[in-house]
N, C-alpha and C positions, 0 to 999 in steps of 0.2 A: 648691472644688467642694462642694456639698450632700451631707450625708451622706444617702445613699438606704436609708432604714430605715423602718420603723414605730414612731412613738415611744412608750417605754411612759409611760404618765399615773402622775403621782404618786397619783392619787385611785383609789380599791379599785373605786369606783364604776362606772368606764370601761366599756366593756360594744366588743366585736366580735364577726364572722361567724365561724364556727367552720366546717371544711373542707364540715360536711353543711348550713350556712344558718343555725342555732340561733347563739341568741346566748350569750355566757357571760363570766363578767368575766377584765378582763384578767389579775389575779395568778391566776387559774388557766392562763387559756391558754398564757403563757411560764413556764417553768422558770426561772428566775433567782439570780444567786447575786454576792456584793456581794465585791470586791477592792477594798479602799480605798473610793473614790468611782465607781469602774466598775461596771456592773451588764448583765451578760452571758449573753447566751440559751442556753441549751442547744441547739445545733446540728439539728436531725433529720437521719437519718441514711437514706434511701430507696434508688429504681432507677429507673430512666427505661424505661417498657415503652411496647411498639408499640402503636399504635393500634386496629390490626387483631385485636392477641392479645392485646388488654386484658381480657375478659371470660373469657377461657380461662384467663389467666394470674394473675389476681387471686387466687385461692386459691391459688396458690404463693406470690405476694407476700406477703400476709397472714401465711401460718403459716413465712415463713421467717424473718420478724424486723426486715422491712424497716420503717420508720416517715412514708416519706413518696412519693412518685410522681412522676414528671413521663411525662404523656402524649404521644406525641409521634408524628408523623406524618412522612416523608419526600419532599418529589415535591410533596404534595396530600392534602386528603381522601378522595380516590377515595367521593366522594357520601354522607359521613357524616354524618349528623344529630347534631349535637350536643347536641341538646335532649332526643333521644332518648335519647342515649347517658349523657347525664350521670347521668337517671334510674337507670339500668341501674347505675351503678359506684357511685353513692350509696346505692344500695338492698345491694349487696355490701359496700360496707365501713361499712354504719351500724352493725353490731354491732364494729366492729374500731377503732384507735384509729390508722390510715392518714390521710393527707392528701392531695389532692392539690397540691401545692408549684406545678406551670406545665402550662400546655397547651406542648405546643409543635410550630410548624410550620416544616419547613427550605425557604425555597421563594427564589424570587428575583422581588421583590415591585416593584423597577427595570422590570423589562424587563416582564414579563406580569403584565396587569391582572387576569388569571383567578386567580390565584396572591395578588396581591393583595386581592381581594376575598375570598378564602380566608382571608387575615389577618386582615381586617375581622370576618370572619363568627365568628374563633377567639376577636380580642378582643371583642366582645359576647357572647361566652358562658361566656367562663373561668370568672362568679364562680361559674355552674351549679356548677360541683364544686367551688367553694370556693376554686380557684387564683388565688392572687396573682399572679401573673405569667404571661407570655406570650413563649416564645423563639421566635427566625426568625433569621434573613440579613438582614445589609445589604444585598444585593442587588448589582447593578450591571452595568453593560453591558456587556456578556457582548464578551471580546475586548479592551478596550481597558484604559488605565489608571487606577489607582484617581481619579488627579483629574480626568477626563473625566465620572465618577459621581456627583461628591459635586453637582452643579445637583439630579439629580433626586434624588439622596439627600433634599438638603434639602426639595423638595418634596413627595416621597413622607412620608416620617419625620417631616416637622413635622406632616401631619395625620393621620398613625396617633398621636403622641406623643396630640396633644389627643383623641384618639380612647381610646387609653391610661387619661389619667387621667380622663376623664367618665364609663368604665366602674368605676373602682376598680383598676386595676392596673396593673402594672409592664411595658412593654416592652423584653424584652433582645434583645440582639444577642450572639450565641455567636462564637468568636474562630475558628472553622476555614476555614484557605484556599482546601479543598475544590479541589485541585492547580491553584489559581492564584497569580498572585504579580503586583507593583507592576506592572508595565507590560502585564500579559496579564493580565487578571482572568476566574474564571469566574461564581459568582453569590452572593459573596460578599467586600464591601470591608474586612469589619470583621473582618480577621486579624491584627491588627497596632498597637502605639500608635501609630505616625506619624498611621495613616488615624482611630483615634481621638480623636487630637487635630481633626483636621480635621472628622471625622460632629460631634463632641459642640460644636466653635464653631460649625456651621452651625445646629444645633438643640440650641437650650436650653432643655432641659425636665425635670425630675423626675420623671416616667413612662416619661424611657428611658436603658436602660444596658447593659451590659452580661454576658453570662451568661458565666463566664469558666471556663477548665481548664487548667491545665497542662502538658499535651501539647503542645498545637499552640502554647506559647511555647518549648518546650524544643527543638522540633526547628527553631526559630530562634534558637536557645543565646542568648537570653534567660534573667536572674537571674529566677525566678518570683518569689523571695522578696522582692525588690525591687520588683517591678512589682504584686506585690499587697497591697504595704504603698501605695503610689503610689496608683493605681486601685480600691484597696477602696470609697472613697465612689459607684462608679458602678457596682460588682457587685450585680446583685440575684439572685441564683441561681447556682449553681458547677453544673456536670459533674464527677464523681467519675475522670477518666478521667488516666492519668499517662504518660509517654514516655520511654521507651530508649534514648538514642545509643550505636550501635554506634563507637565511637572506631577501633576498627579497619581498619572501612570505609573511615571520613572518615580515615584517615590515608595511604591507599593509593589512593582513589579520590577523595576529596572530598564535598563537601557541594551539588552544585549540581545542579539541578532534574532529574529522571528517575532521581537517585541515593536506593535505599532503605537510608539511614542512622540511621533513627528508626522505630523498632518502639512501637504503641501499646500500653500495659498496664494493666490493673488497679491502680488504689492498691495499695502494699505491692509492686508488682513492678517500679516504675521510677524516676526517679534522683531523684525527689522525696519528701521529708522530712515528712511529712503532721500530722506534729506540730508542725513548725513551721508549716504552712499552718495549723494548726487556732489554734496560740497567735497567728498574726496576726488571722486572722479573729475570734476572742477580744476580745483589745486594744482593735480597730478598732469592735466591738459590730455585729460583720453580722447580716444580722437576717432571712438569707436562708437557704436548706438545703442539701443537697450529695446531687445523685444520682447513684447509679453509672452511668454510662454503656457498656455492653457492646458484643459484638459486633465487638470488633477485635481482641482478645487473642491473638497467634499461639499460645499455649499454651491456655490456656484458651476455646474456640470448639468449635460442634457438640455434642456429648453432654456435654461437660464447661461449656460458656456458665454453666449457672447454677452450679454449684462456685464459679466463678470469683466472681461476683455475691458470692455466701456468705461467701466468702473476705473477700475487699473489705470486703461490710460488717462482718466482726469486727474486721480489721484499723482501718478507720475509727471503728469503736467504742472501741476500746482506743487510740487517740491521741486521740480526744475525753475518754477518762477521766485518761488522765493530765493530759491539762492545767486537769480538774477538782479536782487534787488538791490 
C-alpha cells in the first residue's frame, strides 16, 4: 500500500497552505527531527469540537493548550454555510497558532443522497479552514450485510475519492460500528479490517483512508498495536479516544452484542499504551494529527467533559515527549 502522507521536499524552497491560506516554506511548517535516516513530524496534539459550538467554544480551545481541531458535525449540517462559517473560525484563530486538522461529517452517504451531497458540499470546502482531510462513514444499507454494500460503496466512494483529491484532501473513513455488526449493518461498513480489505480493493485511490482510534478495535479485542503498524500507510487522521474492557463482565456474561463490556475513555484512561501508539506512528512517519474525541467518558461527562479533554491532552503530550527524547 502507498504511504498516505505529505512528502516533505528535500528543497528549503517547497512552499504550502498553512491552516489560515498563507503560504510559508515547508522547514517551517513541520517540526522535524532526524533518527538515523528517518525524519519525523512532530505530531499536533488538538480536540474534535461540535459544529454548532464551534464559535462558542474556540476561546476555550485556544487558551487550553489544544494545537489542532477537527470540526465535526453528526446527522447533517443542519443548514450550515460553510463559507460562512470558515470565515468566522479563521478570523478567531488567526492570532492563535490552532489548525484546523478535518472537517468532519458522520452521515451515511450509501443510503441518502441528502447526506451525501452534504459530503460533497464538506469536501469542496475543507481547504476554507485549511483542513486536509475530511472524516464520514462508509456508509451502507442500513439492515443488511457488509457485502451487500460494498456495490454501492464502490460507487458512491470511487467518486467522492476523485472528488477527494481534485479538492486537495484526504477522505477518511472512521472505524465506529455505530451498534452494527457483519450481518446487520447500521450506517457504517468500515468497522473493521475484513470490510477494509474489501472498501480499499474496490476503490483505489490515495485520497481515501482511513481515520482510525483505538476503542472501537479494542472492544473487538483486536491487538491495536498490530493493526496500526499493519494499516498505518491508509491512516490519515486518528481520534484521540481509547476503550475499557470490563474482563469481569465478559467473564460472567460474555461479549456478544447488547452486552455493555467496553466502557469508552479518554487517552490515559484505557487499556492502551499511547506511547507506544505514539512510537508507532513515529517510525511509520504519519503525517496526520490526533484529536481528542470527547463526550463518551463514563467519568469524565457533563461539568467535568472538558477536565477530561485537559486531562488527555497533557497526558498525550507527555507520551509524545518522551518518544522525542
Amino acid at each position: 500500500m502507498e504511504l498516505y502522507r505529505t512528502k516533505l521536499e528535500d528543497s528549503l524552497n517547497f512552499e504550502k497552505h498553512n491552516s489560515h491560506g498563507n503560504f510559508v516554506p515547508a522547514a517551517q511548517s513541520l517540526q522535524v527531527m532526524k533518527k538515523g535516516m528517518v525524519i519525523m513530524r512532530n505530531i499536533k496534539l488538538g480536540t474534535c469540537v461540535k459544529g454548532e459550538e464551534i464559535l462558542t467554544m474556540l476561546p476555550h480551545v485556544i487558551h487550553s493548550g489544544f494545537e489542532t481541531i477537527e470540526l465535526y458535525y453528526n446527522y447533517g449540517l443542519q443548514g450550515t454555510d460553510l463559507v460562512e462559517l470558515s470565515k468566522e473560525v479563521n478570523s478567531l484563530l488567526d492570532e492563535s497558532k490552532i489548525t484546523v486538522s478535518s472537517i468532519g461529517l458522520y452521515v451515511n452517504p450509501l443510503q441518502y443522497e441528502n447526506q451525501r451531497k452534504e459530503l460533497e458540499y464538506c469536501i469542496d470546502n475543507a481547504r476554507r479552514f485549511g483542513a486536509q482531510s475530511v472524516s464520514t462513514f462508509a456508509g451502507a444499507m442500513e439492515g443488511t450485510c457488509v457485502e451487500d454494500s460494498i456495490p454501492k460503496f464502490k460507487e458512491v466512494f470511487g467518486e467522492l475519492a476523485k472528488r477527494a483529491e481534485y479538492n486537495g484532501v484526504k477522505l477518511g473513513i472512521e472505524n465506529a460500528h455505530m451498534c452494527g455488526f457483519w450481518y446487520r449493518t447500521t450506517c457504517n461498513i468500515g468497522f473493521g479490517p475484513r470490510a477494509w480489505e474489501m472498501m480499499f480493493h474496490e476503490v483505489e485511490s490515495e485520497s481515501l483512508g482511513l481515520v482510525w482510534e483505538p476503542s472501537h478495535q479494542i472492544e473487538q479485542f483486536i491487538d491495536v498495536y498490530s493493526q496500526l503498524k499493519t494499516w498505518l500507510p491508509k491512516i490519515i487522521h486518528i481520534h484521540g479516544k481509547d476503550g475499557k474492557i470490563d474482563w469481569s463482565h465478559v467473564k460472567k456474561y460474555g461479549a456478544w452484542f447488547g452486552e455493555d463490556y467496553c466502557s469508552h475513555r479518554f487517552p490515559g484512561l484505557g487499556d492502551s499504551n499511547w506511547n507506544e501508539i505514539m512510537s508507532i506512528l513515529s517510525a511509520g512517519e504519519y503525517q496526520g494529527d490526533i484529536t481528542i474525541e470527547g463526550f463518551h467518558d463514563p467519568e469524565f461527562n457533563g461539568e467535568r467533559e472538558f477536565e477530561g479533554q485537559k486531562n488527555a491532552l497533557l497526558y498525550l503530550k507527555n507520551c509524545r515527549n518522551e518518544i522525542s527524547k
